[in-house]
N, C-alpha and C positions, 0 to 999 in steps of 0.2 A: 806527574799526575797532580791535578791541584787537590787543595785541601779547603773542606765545605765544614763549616760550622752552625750549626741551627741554634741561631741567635732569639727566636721568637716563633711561639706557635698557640693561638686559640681559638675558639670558634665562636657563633651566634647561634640560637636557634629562635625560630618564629612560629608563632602557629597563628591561624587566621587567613583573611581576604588580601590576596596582593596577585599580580598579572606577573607569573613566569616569566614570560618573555619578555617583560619589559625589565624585572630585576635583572636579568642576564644580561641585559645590553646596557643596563647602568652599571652593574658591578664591571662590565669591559672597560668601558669608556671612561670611568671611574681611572681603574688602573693602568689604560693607554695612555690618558690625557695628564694626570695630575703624577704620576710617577715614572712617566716614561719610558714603562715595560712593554717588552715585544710578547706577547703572550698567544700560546700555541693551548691550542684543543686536545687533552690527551686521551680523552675518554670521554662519550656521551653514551649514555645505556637508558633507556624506556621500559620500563616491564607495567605492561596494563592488565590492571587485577579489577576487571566487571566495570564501573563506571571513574574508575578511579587509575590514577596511573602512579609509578615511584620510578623516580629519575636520580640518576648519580652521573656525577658532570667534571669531570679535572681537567685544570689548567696547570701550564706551568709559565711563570713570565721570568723573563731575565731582561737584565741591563749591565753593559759592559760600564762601569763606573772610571775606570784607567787600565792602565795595561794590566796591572796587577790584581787590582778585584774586581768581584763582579756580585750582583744581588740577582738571588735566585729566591721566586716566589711560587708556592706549589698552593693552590686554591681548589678547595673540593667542596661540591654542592651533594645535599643528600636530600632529594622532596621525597618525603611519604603523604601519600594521600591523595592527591594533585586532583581535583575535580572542578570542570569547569561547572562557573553558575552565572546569575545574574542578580544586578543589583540594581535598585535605582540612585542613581547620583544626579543631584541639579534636576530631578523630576525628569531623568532620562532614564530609560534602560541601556545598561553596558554589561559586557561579558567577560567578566576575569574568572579567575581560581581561586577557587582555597585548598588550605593543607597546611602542610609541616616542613618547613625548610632549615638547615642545618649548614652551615659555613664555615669554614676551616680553613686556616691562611696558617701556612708555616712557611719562616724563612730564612734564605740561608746568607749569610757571607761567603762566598770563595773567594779565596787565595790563589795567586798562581794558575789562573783558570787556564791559559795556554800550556803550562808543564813548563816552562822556559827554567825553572831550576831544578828538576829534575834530572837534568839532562849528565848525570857526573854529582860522585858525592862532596868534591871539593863545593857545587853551586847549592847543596843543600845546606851545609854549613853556612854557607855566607846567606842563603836564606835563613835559616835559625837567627840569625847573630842580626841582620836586617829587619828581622820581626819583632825581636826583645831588644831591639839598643835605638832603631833607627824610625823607624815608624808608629810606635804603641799607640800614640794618641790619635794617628789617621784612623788605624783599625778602631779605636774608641768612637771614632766620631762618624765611620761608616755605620758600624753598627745601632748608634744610638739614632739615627736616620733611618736607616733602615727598620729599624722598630717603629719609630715615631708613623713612619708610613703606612705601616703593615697594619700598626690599634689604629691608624685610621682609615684604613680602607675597612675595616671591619665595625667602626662608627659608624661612617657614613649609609654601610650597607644595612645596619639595624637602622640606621633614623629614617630612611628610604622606606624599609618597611613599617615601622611602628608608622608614619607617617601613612602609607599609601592606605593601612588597616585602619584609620579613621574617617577614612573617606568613604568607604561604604558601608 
C-alpha cells in the first residue's frame, strides 16, 4: 500500500464579476499545461436557489513523477451566489457572472504508489532504511516542487480573477 503525505494545502476566495466557465477552463489548462497533471472530474453539483445558483466542483490531478513517487492534487471549487449579468466592456455588452468563489488545492506526495514494498516485511524494512539513509533530499526537493506548484496554481488563479474583476 503506498504511503500519501499532505505536504500543502490552501485556498482563495473571490467575491465579484468573473465568467465561471472560463475560470474553469483556466484553472484546467493552467494545471494540464504548466504541471503536467492528468486531472479527473470527481464531482460537479448545481443547486439553483431562484435567480442564483451554488456550484461545488472536485478535481483530482496526479502525475507519476518516477517509479517511486507520485504528486497527487485534490482541487475544490465552492461558488455561492453565481448569477448571470451584464456588463459593458469596450462600449460593448457582454454576459458573465457574479458571486463568490472559493479554491482549495491540497497536495499530496505518494510514496510507493505501486505497493511494490509492501509486498513481504523484509521489503518494508529496506523501504524504511531507503527513505531515511538513501533518498531524503529527493523526497525534500519533490516536495518543495510540489509546493512551489501548488501556491502557484493558486496565484495564478487569484491574479486571473482580481484581474478579470477589473474589467468590468
Amino acid at each position: 500500500m503506498s504511503e500519501s503525505e499532505t505536504i500543502f494545502s490552501s485556498k482563495i476566495k473571490y467575491v465579484g464579476v468573473f465568467s465561471f466557465s472560463e475560470f474553469y477552463q483556466f484553472c484546467y489548462d493552467w494545471l494540464t499545461e504548466e504541471t503536467g497533471l492528468g486531472i479527473q472530474e470527481d464531482k460537479y453539483v448545481e443547486k439553483i436557489q431562484g435567480d442564483s445558483k451554488n456550484i461545488d466542483v472536485g478535481w483530482t490531478g496526479e502525475r507519476k513523477v518516477t517509479d517511486y513517487f507520485k504528486y497527487k492534487i485534490k482541487v475544490k471549487f465552492r461558488v455561492i451566489g453565481l448569477k448571470k449579468i451584464e456588463i459593458m466592456r469596450d462600449g460593448v455588452k457582454e454576459k458573465t457572472n457574479e458571486g463568490s468563489v472559493e479554491v482549495t488545492a491540497k497536495s499530496d506526495l505518494v510514496r510507493d504508489y505501486e505497493g511494490k514494498f509492501e509486498l513481504s516485511a523484509f521489503r518494508k524494512t529496506l523501504r524504511g532504511m531507503y527513505e531515511k539513509w538513501v533518498i531524503p533530499s529527493r523526497v525534500e526537493q519533490y516536495e518543495d516542487k510540489l509546493i512551489n506548484s501548488s501556491d502557484e496554481f493558486l496565484n495564478q488563479a487569484k491574479a486571473w480573477l482580481d484581474l478579470e474583476g477589473k474589467k468590468g
